[in-house]
N, C-alpha and C positions, 0 to 999 in steps of 0.2 A: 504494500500500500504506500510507502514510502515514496521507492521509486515512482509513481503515477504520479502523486501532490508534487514533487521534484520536478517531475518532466513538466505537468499541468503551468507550476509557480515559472518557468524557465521560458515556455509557449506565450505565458502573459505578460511576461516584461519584455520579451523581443517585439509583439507587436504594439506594445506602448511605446519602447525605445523608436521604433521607426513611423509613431505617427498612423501605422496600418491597423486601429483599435479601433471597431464599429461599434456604436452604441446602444443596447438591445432593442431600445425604444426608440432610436433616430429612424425616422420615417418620410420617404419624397410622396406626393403624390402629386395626379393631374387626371382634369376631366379628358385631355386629349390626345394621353399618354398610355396603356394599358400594358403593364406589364407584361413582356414577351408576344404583344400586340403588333399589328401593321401600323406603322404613322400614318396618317390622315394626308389628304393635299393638302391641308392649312397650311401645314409646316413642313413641307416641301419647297426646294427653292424655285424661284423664278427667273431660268437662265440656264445655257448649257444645256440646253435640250429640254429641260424639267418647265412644267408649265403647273408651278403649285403658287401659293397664295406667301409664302415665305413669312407668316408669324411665328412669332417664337409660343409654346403653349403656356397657358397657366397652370405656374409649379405651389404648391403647400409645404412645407416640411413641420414637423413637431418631433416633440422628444429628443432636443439635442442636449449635450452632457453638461453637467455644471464648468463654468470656466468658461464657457463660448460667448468669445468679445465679437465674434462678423460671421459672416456667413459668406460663402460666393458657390456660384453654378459655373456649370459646366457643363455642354455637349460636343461628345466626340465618336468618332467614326473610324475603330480601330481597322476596319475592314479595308481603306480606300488602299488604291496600287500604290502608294508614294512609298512605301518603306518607311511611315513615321503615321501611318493614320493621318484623319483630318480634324481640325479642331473647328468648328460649328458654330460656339458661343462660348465666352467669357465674361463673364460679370462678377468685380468681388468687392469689396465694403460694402455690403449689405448690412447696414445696421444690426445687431445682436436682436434688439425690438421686431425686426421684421422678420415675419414667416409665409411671404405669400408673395411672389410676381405676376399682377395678372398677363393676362394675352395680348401679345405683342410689347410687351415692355421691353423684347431684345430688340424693337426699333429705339435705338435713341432718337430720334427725332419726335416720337411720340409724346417723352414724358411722365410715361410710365413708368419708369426705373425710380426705383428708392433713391432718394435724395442721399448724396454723400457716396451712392454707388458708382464702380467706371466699367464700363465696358470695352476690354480692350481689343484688339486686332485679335481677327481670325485668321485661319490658313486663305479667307475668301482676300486676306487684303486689307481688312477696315473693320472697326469697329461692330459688333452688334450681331446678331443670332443672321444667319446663313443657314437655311432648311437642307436638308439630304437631298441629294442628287447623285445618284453611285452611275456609272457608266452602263449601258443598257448592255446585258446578257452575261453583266456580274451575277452572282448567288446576291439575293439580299443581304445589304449592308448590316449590321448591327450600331445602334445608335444610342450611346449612354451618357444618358442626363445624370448627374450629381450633384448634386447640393452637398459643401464642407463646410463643417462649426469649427470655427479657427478659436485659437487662442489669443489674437492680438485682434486689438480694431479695427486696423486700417492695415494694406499692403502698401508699402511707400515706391508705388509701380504707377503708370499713367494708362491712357489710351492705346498709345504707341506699344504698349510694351506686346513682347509677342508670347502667344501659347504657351512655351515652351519655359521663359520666364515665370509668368504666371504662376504654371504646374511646379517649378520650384517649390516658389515659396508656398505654394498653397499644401505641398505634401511637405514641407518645413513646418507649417503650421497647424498642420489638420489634428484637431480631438478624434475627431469622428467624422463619415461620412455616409449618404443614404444615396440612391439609385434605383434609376427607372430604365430598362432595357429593352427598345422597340426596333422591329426590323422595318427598310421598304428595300423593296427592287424593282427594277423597270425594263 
């Protein structure tokens, strides 16, 4: 029995050490998102052959751990041909207060985004949620939305900054993290 508590104690502090601790009760949801679902045209892009309506959906989370100073999203597309996946949307200082982005909020232009939040450059180039579009007669992409309860407030990163930055610090900073997994293919 020893051994077991030992291994069990040893499994817990490596994924606390690295940030990779998910919190029983951290929970994503969306009315337009359906776990292991097909994405909708809504949030499909507009462009590149894709003739979808390119909103970003309305995301929920609840149950995030004690200590969670922001929040940020995330959707990525580990499937795409690049050799690095596509990243979709970025948004992070989401206030700790907020739990809900309604639909289309990944338009900056809209207004929607929680105040104090930034949405920074996608693999699309620019700023703000960019829908799935996987090349026609791929296998359906895989498309994972995340919402992280960080530890600090603010990421001291801009607009500019890219994906790959971001996911730094966001897995530098992550308590916990929740997740919604929808496929499309065309």
């Amino acid at each position: 029995m020893r051994g077991r508590q030992t291994a069990t104690l040893i499994a817990a502090l490596i994924l606390f050490a690295t940030g990779q601790a998910l919190a029983a009760g951290f929970t994503l949801t969306s009315p337009q998102l359906q776990p292991g679902g097909t994405m909708a045209t809504a949030q499909v892009f507009n462009g590149f052959g894709c003739t979808g309506s390119n909103i970003s959906p309305e995301l929920a989370w609840q149950g995030e751990p004690a200590g969670t100073k922001s929040f940020a999203v995330t959707a990525y597309d580990p499937d795409a041909p690049t050799g690095s996946g596509w990243w979709h949307w970025v948004i992070f200082n989401i206030p700790a207060n907020v739990h809900h982005l309604p639909e289309n909020s990944g338009d900056p232009a809209s207004g929607l985004a929680p105040a104090g939040s930034v949405q920074s450059r996608t693999d699309f180039g620019r700023p703000g949620y960019g829908g799935a579009c996987p090349p026609p007669g791929d296998a359906p992409h895989r498309y994972i939305f995340t919402v992280f309860a960080l530890d600090t407030d603010r990421l001291d990163l801009d607009s500019d900054a890219s994906p790959a930055m971001v996911g730094f610090y966001l897995n530098r900073h992550a308590l916990a993290r929740a997740q919604i997994i929808v496929t499309y293919g065309r």
